[in-house]
C-alpha positions, 0 to 999 in steps of 0.5 A: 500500500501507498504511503499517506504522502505518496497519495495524490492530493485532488481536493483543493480550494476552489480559488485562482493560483496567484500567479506572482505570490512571494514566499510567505514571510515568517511573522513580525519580519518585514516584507521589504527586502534588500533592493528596497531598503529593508533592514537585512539591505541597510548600508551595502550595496547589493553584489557586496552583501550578496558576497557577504551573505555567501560566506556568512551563510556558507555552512548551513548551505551543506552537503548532508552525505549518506553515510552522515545520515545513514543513507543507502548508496546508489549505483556505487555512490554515496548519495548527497543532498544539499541542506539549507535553513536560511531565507538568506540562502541564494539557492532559496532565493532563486527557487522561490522565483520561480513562483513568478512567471518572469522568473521561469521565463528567465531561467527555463525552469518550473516547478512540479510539487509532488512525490508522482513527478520524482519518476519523471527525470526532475532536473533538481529535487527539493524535499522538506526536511521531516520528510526527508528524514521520514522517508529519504530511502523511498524518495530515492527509490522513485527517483531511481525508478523514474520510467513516467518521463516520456520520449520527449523529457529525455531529449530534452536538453536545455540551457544550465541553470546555476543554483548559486552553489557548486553542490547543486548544480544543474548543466542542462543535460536531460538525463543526468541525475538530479541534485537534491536540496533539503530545506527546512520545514519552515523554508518548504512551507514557504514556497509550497503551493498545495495546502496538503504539501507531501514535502516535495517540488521537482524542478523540469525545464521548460523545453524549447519550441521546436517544430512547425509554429502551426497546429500540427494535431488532428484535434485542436483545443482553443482556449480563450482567455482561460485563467483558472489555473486547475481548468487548464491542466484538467484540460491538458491531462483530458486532452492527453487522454484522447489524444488531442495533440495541438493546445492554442491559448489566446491572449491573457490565458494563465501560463501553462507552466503555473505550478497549480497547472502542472499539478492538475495536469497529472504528468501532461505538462511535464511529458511534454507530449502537447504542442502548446501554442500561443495566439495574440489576436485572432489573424494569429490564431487563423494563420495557426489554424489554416486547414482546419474547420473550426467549431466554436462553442455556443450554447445556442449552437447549430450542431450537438455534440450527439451528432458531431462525429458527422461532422468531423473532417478529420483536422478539427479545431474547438474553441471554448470561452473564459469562464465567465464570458464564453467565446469572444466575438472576434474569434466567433468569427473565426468558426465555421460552425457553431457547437453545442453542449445538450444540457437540462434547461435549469443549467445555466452553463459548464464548467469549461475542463468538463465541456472540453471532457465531453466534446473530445468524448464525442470526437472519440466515438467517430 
């Protein structure tokens, strides 16, 4: 049986990931840091106190051997992890950046918090210190185990990504084993996302675009200006499950690489078998979709989901709204014909991850 922490954590609160949250201060400590004038900042300029903070902090920044913890080795090495218990630390530092979606553009990375994403080949592992002690010969048994990666994660060679520490290094080679990062209890619940942390974030590259810069897949998801962060990767893992291959986001949809949405994702994201597009504005999206009938969701619709596989050409593109305003005129515009979802007249609408469920469903069954 799965130990309580290796169980996926479904239930989350029904609120929109904030996608430029910081770390959660400790309480009474000041919230301006040392670009703005805060205490730790008063009095050095900014590359000094980083010197002066790499050598004050240099010992709790340390390689934890296995023979110091009593670890198994792993293929003929000692294995090694790398602890840090200060907010000061620059390993800490960059990690939580990468809550922000500038600072994941900057450095190619993202997180991916949970012990299922230790079997896909992480870049870099941060576990939370009591889970670490608890559990580190598991920990290291999934990562050894991996095998849920996908061809395209093990080609994936990207950019390296320096920590801020030779022990923690990541050269950008896919393939290459990952560093491990313990932190404190204190610093993990501070970049957490999940209210019921199982104490682990996998860090993955994002990978670089390659291929045609058009839709490619036989069935093509449009999404405009989705924002809830859980909607889109329901949507990724749905449309992992009936192989829709092409994802076409328009302008002000939240980004692929939100934490919230690699987790709901279930492993869709981080395969990285969907090509992800982006579209700016609706001649964008019709260059993106040149071949394609394209179907936009209505609720007035001429053509039931019941009778769409009559309707299929074979190079298909769906367009699904916001939440809250459904499909935009100027991508109406766009479709050639308009998709309805039958429903009971008291219901006013779908959820936009259910109403994609049932109208690749209904593609499936053709």
């Amino acid at each position: 049986p799965k130990e309580s922490w290796e169980l996926q954590v479904e239930a989350e609160e029904d609120v929109d990931e904030e996608e430029d949250r910081a770390p959660r201060p400790p309480r009474g400590a000041s919230r301006r840091g040392p670009e703005e004038g805060g205490e730790e900042g008063r009095g050095a300029p900014r590359r000094q106190r980083d010197e002066e903070e790499d050598e004050e902090y240099a010992p709790r920044d340390r390689r934890r051997s296995a023979e110091e913890r009593g670890e198994p080795r792993g293929r003929g090495q000692a294995v090694e992890a790398l602890e840090v218990g200060t907010r000061r630390s620059i390993v800490y530092q960059r990690l939580t950046k990468l809550l922000t979606k500038k600072g994941r553009q900057k450095v190619s990375r993202y997180i991916a918090e949970g012990a299922k994403f230790l079997r896909f080949a992480p870049r870099t592992v941060f576990v939370r210190m009591s889970r670490w002690d608890e559990s580190r010969d598991k920990i290291l048994t999934m990562l050894a185990e991996r095998g849920e990666e996908g061809p395209d994660l093990l080609d994936a060679d990207t950019n390296p990504l320096e920590w801020g520490s030779p022990l923690l290094r990541d050269l950008g080679l896919a393939g290459d084993p990952p560093g491990i990062c313990v932190l404190s209890d204190e610093l993990f619940d501070s970049v957490t996302t999940q209210e019921a942390s199982q104490g682990i974030i996998c860090i993955f590259a994002v990978p670089k675009q390659r291929g045609t810069e058009w839709a490619t897949g036989n069935r093509v998801i449009v999404l405009d200006a989705v924002k809830d962060s859980r909607n889109l990767g329901v949507i990724m893992r749905t449309m992992e499950a009936f192989d829709a291959k092409t994802l076409i986001l328009s302008k002000g949809s939240t980004d692929v690489y939100n934490p919230k949405v690699v987790r709901c994702s279930m492993g869709a994201v981080v395969r990285g078998g969907l090509q992800v597009l982006l579209a700016e504005d609706s001649n964008e999206l019709r260059d993106l979709l040149k071949g394609y009938q394209i179907f936009s969701t209505d609720m007035n619709g001429e053509v039931s989901t019941a009778d769409l596989p009559s309707h299929l050409t074979g190079k298909d593109a769906f367009i699904f709204g916001n939440e809250a305003t459904g499909v935009s005129a100027d991508l109406q515009g766009l479709a050639r014909k308009r998709l309805r979802i039958p429903i009971a007249d008291q219901v006013e609408s779908l959820n936009v991850g259910v109403s994609v469920g049932i109208v690749l469903h209904a593609v499936a069954a053709r």
